[in-house]
C-alpha positions as CSV (number, residue, x, y, z in Angstrom):
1,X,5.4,-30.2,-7.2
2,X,5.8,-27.3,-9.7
3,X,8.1,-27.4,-13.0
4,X,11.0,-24.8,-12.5
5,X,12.5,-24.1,-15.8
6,X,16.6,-23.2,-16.4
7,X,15.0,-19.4,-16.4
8,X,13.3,-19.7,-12.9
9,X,15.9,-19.3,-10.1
10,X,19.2,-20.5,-10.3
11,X,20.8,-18.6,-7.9
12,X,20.2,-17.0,-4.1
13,X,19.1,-13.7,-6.1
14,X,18.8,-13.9,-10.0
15,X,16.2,-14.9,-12.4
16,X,18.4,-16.9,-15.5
17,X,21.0,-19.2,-15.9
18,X,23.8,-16.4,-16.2
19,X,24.4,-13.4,-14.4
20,X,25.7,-11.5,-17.0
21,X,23.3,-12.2,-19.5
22,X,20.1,-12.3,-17.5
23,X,20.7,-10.5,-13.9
24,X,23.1,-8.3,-15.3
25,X,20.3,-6.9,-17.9
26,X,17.9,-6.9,-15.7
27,X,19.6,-4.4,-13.2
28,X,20.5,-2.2,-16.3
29,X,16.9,-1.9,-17.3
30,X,15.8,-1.5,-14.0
31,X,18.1,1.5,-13.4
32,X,17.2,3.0,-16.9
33,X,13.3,2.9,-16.2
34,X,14.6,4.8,-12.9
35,X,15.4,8.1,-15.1
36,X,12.3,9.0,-16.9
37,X,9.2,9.9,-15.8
38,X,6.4,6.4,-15.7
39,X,4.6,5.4,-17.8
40,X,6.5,4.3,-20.8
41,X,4.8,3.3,-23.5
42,X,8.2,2.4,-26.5
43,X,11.1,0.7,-25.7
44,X,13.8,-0.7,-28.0
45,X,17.4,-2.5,-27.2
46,X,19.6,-2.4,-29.5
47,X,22.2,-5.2,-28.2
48,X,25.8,-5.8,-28.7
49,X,29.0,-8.4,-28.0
50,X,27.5,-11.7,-26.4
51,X,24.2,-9.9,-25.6
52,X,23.6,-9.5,-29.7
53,X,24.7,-13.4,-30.1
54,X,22.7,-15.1,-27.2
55,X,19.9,-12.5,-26.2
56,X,16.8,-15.2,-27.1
57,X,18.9,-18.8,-25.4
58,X,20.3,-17.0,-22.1
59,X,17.1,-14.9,-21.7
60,X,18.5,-11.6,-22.0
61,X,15.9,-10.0,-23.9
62,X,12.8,-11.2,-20.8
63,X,15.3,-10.0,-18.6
64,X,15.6,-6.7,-20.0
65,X,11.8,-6.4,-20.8
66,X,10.9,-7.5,-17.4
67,X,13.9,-5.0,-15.6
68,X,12.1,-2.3,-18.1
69,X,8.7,-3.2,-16.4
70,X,10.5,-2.5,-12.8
71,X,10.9,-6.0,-12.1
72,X,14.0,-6.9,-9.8
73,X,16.3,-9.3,-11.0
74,X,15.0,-12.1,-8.5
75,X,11.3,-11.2,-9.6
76,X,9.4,-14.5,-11.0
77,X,7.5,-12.4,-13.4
78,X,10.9,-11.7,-15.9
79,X,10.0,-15.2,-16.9
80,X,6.6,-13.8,-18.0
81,X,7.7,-10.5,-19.0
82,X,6.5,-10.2,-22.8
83,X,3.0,-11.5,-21.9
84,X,2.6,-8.6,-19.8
85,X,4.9,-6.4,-21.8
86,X,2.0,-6.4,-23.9
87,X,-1.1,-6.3,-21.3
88,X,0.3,-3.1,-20.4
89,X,0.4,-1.5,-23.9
90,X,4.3,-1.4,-24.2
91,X,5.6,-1.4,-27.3
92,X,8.9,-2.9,-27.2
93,X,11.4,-4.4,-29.9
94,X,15.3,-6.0,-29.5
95,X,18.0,-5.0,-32.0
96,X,21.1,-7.4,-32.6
97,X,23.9,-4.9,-33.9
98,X,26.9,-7.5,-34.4
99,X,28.4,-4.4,-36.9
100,X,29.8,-2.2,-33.7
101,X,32.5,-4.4,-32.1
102,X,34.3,-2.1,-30.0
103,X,32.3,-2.1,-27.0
104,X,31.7,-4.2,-24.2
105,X,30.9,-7.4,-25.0
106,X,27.7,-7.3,-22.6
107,X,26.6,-3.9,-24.0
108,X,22.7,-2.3,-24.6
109,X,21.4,0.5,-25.6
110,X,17.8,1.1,-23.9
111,X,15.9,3.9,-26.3
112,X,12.8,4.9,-24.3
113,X,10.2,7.2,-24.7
114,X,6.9,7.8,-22.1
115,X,3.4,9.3,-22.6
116,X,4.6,12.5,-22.1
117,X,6.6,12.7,-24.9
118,X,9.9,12.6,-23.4
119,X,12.8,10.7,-25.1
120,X,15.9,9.2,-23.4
121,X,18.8,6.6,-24.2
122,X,20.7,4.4,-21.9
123,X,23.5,2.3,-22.2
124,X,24.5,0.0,-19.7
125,X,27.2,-2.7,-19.7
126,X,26.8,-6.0,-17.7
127,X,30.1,-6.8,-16.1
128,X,29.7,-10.4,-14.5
129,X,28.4,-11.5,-11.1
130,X,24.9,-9.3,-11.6
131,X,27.4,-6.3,-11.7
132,X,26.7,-3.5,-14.0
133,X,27.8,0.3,-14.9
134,X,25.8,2.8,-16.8
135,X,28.2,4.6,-19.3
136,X,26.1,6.7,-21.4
137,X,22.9,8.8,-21.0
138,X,21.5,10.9,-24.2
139,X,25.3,10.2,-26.1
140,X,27.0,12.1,-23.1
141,X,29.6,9.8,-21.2
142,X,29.0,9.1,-17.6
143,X,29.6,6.7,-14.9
144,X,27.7,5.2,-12.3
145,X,26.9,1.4,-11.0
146,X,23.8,1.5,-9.4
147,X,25.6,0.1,-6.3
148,X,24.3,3.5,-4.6
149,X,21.4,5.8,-4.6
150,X,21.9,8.7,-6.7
151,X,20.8,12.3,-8.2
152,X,21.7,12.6,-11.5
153,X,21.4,16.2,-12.5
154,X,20.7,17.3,-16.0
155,X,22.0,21.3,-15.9
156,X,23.7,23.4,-18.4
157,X,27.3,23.9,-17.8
158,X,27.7,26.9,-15.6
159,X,29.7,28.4,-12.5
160,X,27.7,27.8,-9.3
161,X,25.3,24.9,-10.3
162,X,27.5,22.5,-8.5
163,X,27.5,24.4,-5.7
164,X,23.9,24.8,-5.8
165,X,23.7,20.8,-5.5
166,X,26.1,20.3,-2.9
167,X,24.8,23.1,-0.6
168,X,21.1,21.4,-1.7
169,X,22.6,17.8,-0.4
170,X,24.7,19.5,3.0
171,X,21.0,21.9,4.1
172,X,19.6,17.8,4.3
173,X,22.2,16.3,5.9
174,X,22.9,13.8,3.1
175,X,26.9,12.5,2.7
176,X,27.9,12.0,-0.5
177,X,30.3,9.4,-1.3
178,X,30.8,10.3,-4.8
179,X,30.6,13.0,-7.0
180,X,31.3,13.3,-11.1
181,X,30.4,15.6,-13.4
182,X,30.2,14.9,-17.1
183,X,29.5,16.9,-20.2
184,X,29.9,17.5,-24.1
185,X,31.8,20.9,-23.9
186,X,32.4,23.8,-22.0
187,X,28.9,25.8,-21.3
188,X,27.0,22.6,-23.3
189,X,24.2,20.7,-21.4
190,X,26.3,18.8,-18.6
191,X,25.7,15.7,-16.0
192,X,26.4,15.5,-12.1
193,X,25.8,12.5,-10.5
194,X,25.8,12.4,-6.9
195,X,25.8,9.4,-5.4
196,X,25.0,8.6,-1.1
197,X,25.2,5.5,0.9
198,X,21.9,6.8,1.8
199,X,18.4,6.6,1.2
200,X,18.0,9.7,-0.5
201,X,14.4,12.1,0.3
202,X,12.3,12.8,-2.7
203,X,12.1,16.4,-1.5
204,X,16.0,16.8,-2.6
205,X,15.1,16.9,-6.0
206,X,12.8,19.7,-5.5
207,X,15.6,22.2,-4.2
208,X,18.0,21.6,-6.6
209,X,15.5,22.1,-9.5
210,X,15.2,25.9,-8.0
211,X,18.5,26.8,-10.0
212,X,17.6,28.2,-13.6
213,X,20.6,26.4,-15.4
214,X,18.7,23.3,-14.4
215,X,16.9,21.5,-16.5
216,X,16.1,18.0,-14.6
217,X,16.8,15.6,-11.7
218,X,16.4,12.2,-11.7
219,X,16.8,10.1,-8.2
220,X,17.7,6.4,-8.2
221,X,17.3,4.5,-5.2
222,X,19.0,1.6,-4.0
């Protein structure tokens, strides 16, 4: 008979003994690798609330290494995740701010940067019951849960680009159950997120980068 630690599986569908702490960051990560272009090669969390108090007992900081690595909550291997963190050349580091209190209590901040070059920031908030909501990409507010798959559209703030996506989702016959648009100002580099209880085809990002006034689409899949 093998030893099953408190950070094996605890529940039907978690790695952890919380959901908050461990499933919870897990799924954040995992939806933040989801936006940049593999492979990464930095990643720091900068950690806030409960997550900055407990991160190293509740296995918080495995959890968001492993979900980092694209390792499902339920995956085996979170319990492994800085041994391999490190086999694969990923520099990685965990920041307690306890300073910043209003936020979340469950908050992170996920600053990553891939071999290209390319730079991107994350926060996420773990909201119990391996629930989670992405408020923030690049310091622009936005809103999503994961719950769905989604196209998040990176565009410049201008009349007809969210035409251009809709008419890009309708020509593939994809329904879209929500739609929001975020931005810093008027004209200023904007977000839509689109997101479709749907599997959605890799090909849609392809047609609605054929608008100039945008500048990249990232799919997430459920």
């Amino acid at each position: 008979m093998s030893f099953i630690s408190v950070f094996d599986v605890l529940g039907p569908n978690m790695i952890g003994p919380s959901s908050s702490h461990t499933a919870g960051a897990a799924i954040i990560a995992f939806l933040a690798q989801k936006m940049i272009s593999p492979p990464l090669i930095k990643v720091d969390f900068t950690l806030y609330g409960s997550f900055a108090k407990t991160y190293k007992g509740h296995g918080t900081d495995r959890a968001l290494l492993g979900g980092i690595m694209g390792f499902s909550a339920d995956d085996t291997r979170i319990r492994d995740s800085f041994r391999i963190a490190e086999e694969r050349g990923l520099e990685f580091s965990f920041t307690p701010n306890e300073e910043e209190t209003e936020v979340y209590p469950n908050t992170v901040d996920i600053s990553m940067e891939n071999e290209a070059g390319r730079k991107m920031v994350i926060r996420g908030e773990s909201l119990g019951g391996g629930k989670v909501r992405i408020v923030r990409i690049n310091q622009v507010k936005v809103e999503f849960t994961g719950e769905y798959s989604a196209v998040i559209v990176i565009h410049q703030d201008k009349p007809g680009v969210a035409a251009h996506i809709t008419k890009c989702l309708s020509d593939m016959n994809i329904n879209i159950a929500f739609m929001r648009l975020f931005r810093k100002g008027k004209g200023a580099i904007a977000y839509t997120i689109v997101e479709s209880d749907e599997r959605l085809p890799v090909e849609i990002g392809e047609k609605i980068r054929e608008n100039a006034n945008v500048h990249e689409v990232m799919i997430v899949q459920t």
